[in-house]
C-alpha positions in Angstrom: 0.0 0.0 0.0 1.7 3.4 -1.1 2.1 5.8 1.8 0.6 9.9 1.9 3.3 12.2 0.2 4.5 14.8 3.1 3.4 17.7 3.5 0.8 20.0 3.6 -1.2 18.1 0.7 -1.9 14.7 3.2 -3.4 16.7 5.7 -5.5 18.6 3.3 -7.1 15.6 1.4 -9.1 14.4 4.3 -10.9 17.7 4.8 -11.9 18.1 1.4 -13.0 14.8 1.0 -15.1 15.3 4.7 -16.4 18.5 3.1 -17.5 16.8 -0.2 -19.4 14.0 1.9 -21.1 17.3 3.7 -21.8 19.0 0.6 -23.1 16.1 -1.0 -25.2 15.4 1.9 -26.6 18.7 1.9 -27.7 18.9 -1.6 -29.3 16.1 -1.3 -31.2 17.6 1.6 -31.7 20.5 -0.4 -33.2 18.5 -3.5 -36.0 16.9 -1.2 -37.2 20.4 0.2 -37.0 21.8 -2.8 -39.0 18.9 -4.3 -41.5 19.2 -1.3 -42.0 23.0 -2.1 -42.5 22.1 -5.5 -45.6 19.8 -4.9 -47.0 22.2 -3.0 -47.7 24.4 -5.4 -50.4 25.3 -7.9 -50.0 23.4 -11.7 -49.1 27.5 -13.3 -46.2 27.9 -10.8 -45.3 24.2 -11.5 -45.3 25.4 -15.3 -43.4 28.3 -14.2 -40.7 26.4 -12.6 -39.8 23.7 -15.7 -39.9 26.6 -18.4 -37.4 28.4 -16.3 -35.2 25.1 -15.7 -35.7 24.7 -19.8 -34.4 28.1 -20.5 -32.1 28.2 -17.8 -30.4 25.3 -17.3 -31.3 22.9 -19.3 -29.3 24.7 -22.1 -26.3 24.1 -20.5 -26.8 20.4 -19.7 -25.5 16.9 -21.8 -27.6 16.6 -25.0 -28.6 12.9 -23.3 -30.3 15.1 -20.6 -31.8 17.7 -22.8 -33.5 14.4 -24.8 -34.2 12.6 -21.5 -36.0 15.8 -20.3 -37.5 16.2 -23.4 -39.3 12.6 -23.4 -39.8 12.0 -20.3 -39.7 15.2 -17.7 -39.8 14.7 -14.1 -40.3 10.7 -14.5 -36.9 10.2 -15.5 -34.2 10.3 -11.9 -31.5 11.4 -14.3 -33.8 15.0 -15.1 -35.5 14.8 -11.5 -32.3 15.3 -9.5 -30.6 17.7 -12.1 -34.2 19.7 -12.1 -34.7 19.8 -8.0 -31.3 20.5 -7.3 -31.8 23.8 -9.9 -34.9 24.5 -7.6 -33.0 24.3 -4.7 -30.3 26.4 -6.0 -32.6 28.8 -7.6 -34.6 29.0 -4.1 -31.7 29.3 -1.6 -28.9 30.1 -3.6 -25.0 28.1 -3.6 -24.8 26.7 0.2 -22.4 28.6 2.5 -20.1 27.6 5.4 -22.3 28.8 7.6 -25.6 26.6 5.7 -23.0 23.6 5.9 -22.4 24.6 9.5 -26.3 24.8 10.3 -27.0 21.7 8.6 -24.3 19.8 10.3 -25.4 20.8 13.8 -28.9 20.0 13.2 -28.3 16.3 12.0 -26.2 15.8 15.0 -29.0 16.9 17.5 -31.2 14.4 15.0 -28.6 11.8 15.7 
């Protein structure tokens, strides 16, 4: 088994890699309230919601998603998490320390 390099780079690994877990827990957090709010609302703000991910982002996304969205909407998981985590985004805006702090303490009282 190959040892860390020294240095400041072996140190530093572990905390991005415990910051990516965070973040990727958090988004997914994110992506279920933001699919909440999104059933709570009426059908025209629904509407308004996937025209703005189809001229926003969608644009920018693989041309598999942009035919996957296309076909099949919110049924396909591929368009569904690229769609609520835009919502999220679009709703809260990019997550801060302080959001990843928040978020952190409140699944440890959870725990």
């Amino acid at each position: 088994m190959p040892s860390a390099p020294a240095g400041k780079g072996s140190a530093a690994a572990p905390a991005s890699d415990l910051k990516a877990r965070l973040l990727g827990e958090y988004t997914a957090y994110r992506r279920k309230e933001a699919q909440a709010l999104y059933e709570e609302q009426g059908e025209a703000e629904r509407e308004v919601a996937r025209h703005s991910f189809e001229e926003d982002e969608l644009p920018g996304l693989g041309a598999h998603m942009r035919d996957d969205w296309r076909r099949r909407g919110l049924e396909s998981k591929l368009t569904e998490t690229a769609f609520f985590d835009w919502l999220a985004r679009k709703t809260w805006g990019e997550p801060t320390d302080g959001d990843l702090l928040a978020f952190t303490l409140s699944q440890s009282r959870a725990a």
